[in-house]
N, C-alpha and C positions, 0 to 999 in steps of 0.2 A: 504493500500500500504506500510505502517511503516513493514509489517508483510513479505514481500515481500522481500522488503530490507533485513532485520532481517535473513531471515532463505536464504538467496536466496542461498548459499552452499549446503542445505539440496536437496532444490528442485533441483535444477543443481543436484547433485546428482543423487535422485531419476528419474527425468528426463530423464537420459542418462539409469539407467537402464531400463524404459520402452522402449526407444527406442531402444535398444538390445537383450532384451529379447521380442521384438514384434514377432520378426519373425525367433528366435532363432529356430531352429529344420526344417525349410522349407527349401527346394531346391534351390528356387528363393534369398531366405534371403530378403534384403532389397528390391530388387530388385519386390517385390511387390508393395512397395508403389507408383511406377511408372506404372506396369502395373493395380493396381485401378482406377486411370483415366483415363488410356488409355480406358481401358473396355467402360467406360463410356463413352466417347470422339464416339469411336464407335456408340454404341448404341444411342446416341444425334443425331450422322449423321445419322444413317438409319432410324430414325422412322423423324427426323424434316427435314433434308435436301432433303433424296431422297422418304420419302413416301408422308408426308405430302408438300415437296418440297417449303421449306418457302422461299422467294425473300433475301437471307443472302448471300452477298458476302463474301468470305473468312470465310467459314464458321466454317472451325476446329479452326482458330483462335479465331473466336468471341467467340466461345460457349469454347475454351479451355480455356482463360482470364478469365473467369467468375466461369467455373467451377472446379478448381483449386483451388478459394480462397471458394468454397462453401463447397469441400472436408473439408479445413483444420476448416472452421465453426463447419460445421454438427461433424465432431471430436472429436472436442476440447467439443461439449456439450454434446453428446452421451458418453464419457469416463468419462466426469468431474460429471456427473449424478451417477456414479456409485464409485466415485473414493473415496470417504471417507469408503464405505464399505469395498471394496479392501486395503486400509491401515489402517485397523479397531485398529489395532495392534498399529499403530504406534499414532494414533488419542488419545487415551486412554492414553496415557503417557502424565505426565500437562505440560510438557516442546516442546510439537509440537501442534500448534492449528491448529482447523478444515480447516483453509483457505488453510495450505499447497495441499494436495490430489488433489483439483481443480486445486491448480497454478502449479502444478507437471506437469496435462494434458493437460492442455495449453502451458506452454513450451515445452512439447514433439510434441504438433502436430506444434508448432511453429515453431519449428526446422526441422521437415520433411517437412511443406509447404517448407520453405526456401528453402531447400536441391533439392527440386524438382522446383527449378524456371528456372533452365537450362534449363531443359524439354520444360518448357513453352517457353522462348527464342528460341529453335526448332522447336518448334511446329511453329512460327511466322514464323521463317525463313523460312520454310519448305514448310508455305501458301502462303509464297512470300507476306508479310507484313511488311510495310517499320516503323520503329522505330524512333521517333521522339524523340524530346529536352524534350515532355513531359511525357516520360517516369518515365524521372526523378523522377518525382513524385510519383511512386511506393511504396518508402517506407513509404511516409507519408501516403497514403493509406493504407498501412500492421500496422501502428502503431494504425490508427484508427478502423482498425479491430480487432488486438489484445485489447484493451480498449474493444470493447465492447465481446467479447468472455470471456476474465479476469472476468467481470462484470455479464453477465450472467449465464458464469459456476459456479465462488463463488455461484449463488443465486440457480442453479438448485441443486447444489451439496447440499447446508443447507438444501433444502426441500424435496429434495431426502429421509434424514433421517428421516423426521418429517412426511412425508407423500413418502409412500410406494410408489403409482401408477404417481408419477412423473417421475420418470425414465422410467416407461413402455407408458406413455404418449407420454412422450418426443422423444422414437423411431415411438409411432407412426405418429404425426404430422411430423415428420423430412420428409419424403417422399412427405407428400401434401404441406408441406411447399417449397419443391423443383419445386413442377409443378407450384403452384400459382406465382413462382419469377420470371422474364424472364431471366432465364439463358440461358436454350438450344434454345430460340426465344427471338426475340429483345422484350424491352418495347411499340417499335410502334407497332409490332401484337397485344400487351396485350392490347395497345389505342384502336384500330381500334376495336376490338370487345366486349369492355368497353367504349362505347366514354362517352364523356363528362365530367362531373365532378365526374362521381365515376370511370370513366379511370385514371387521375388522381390522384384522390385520391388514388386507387390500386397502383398505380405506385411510389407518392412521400410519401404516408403514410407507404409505407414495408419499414423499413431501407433497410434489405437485397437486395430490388431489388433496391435502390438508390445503394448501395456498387458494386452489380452486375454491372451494367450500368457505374459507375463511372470506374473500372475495364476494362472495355468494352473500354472507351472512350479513356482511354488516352494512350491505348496498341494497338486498331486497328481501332478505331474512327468509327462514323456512318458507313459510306459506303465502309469501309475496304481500305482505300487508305493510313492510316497511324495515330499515335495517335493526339489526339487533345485537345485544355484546357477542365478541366473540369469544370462539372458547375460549380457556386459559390454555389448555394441554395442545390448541392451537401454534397460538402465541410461543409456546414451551417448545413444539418442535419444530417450528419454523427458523426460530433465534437458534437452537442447537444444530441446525443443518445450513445457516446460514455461515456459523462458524466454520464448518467442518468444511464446508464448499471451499472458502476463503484459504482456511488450513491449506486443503490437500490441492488447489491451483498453487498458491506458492511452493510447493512441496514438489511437483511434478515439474513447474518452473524451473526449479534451484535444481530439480536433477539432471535437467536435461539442457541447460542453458547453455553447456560450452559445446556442445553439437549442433547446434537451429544453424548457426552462421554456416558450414559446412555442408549442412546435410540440405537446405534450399537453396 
């Protein structure tokens, strides 16, 4: 994180250039990064809502809460996966270390989740979903996400280099890893047809679908009547995962640092 500090000009920087040159030459311009989940939002409601017909009140909100911050996830490691290759240039210079490229692609998709939270505020309003005190609580939610994205990308991005079929891994899990999460359906579906202790276990052992849920709860709460506290044992493994994220990206940094120059 010394490294973060240190360069964070650089990355600001480069940062804004990807998010400018994203969608530099398209019609829509930015203006895609809105219609990406919209698409999605869509397709959530016609195959869970009205084919599968899941018992979800307020349904664009619930599945839009959740899947907004799944976007700016899946992002932030699909980019950060590739991202020291794409600054191959600048990596090789002994005055930019490897860790920058990652924290580049986490700040850029940081910045679009951001940019795109009005959106979601619409999307609420729009369900006719009343916003409560615990709202509030949003950003410490986005910090604890960003921690553990920071965390994961650093570590996808080092192994990226070192081992080739990470990156191709990694988009492929990205998809099953979305069906297995209860994004687009609540956690209680995922209970009801996992009961017992490995329902649970599924449920409170994915961070991502505690972060989902936590998202869920305090933006449209259970039964869509408005946000509610979240849980504590929430709160409890989000904070301990966001550590560990952090941990084991510098850890997999620091192993592999004096190869990246070499090996891309």
């Amino acid at each position: 994180m010394a490294e973060l500090y240190r360069f964070r000009s650089l990355v600001w920087v480069l940062a804004r250039r990807d998010l400018v040159g994203r969608y530099r030459g398209t019609f829509l311009g930015f203006g895609w990064s809105f219609l990406h989940p919209l698409i999605s939002l869509g397709a959530c409601y016609l195959v869970f809502s009205r084919v599968a017909r899941l018992p979800i009140e307020h349904y664009a909100a619930f599945a839009f809460s959740s899947l907004l911050p799944w976007s700016w996830f899946s992002s932030a490691l699909l980019i950060s996966s590739t991202s020291i290759f794409a600054d191959a240039a600048l990596v090789k210079r002994a005055t930019c270390p490897p860790s920058v490229p990652p924290l580049v692609a986490v700040t850029a998709t940081t910045v679009n989740f951001l940019l795109q939270l009005p959106f979601l505020l619409a999307v609420l309003l729009l369900d006719r979903v009343q916003l409560t005190p615990w709202a509030l609580l949003l950003p410490l939610v986005i910090v604890l996400q960003l921690a553990i994205s920071t965390g994961l990308g650093i570590a996808i991005a080092a192994l990226s280099v070192h081992y080739r079929d990470v990156a191709q891994l990694a988009q492929t899990l990205m998809p099953i890893l979305f069906l297995v999460t209860p994004i687009a359906y609540s956690s209680r579906e995922l209970e009801a047809h996992v009961p017992g202790l490995l329902g649970q276990a599924v449920v409170w052992g994915n961070p991502l679908a505690v972060l989902a849920r936590t998202y869920q709860r305090i933006l449209v709460g259970p039964g869509g009547e408005g946000g509610e506290a979240p849980e504590p044992l929430a709160l409890a493994i989000l904070a301990g995962f966001a550590a560990i994220s952090l941990l084991f990206g510098m850890a997999v940094l620091e192993a592999l640092r004096d190869r990246i120059p070499e090996e891309i």
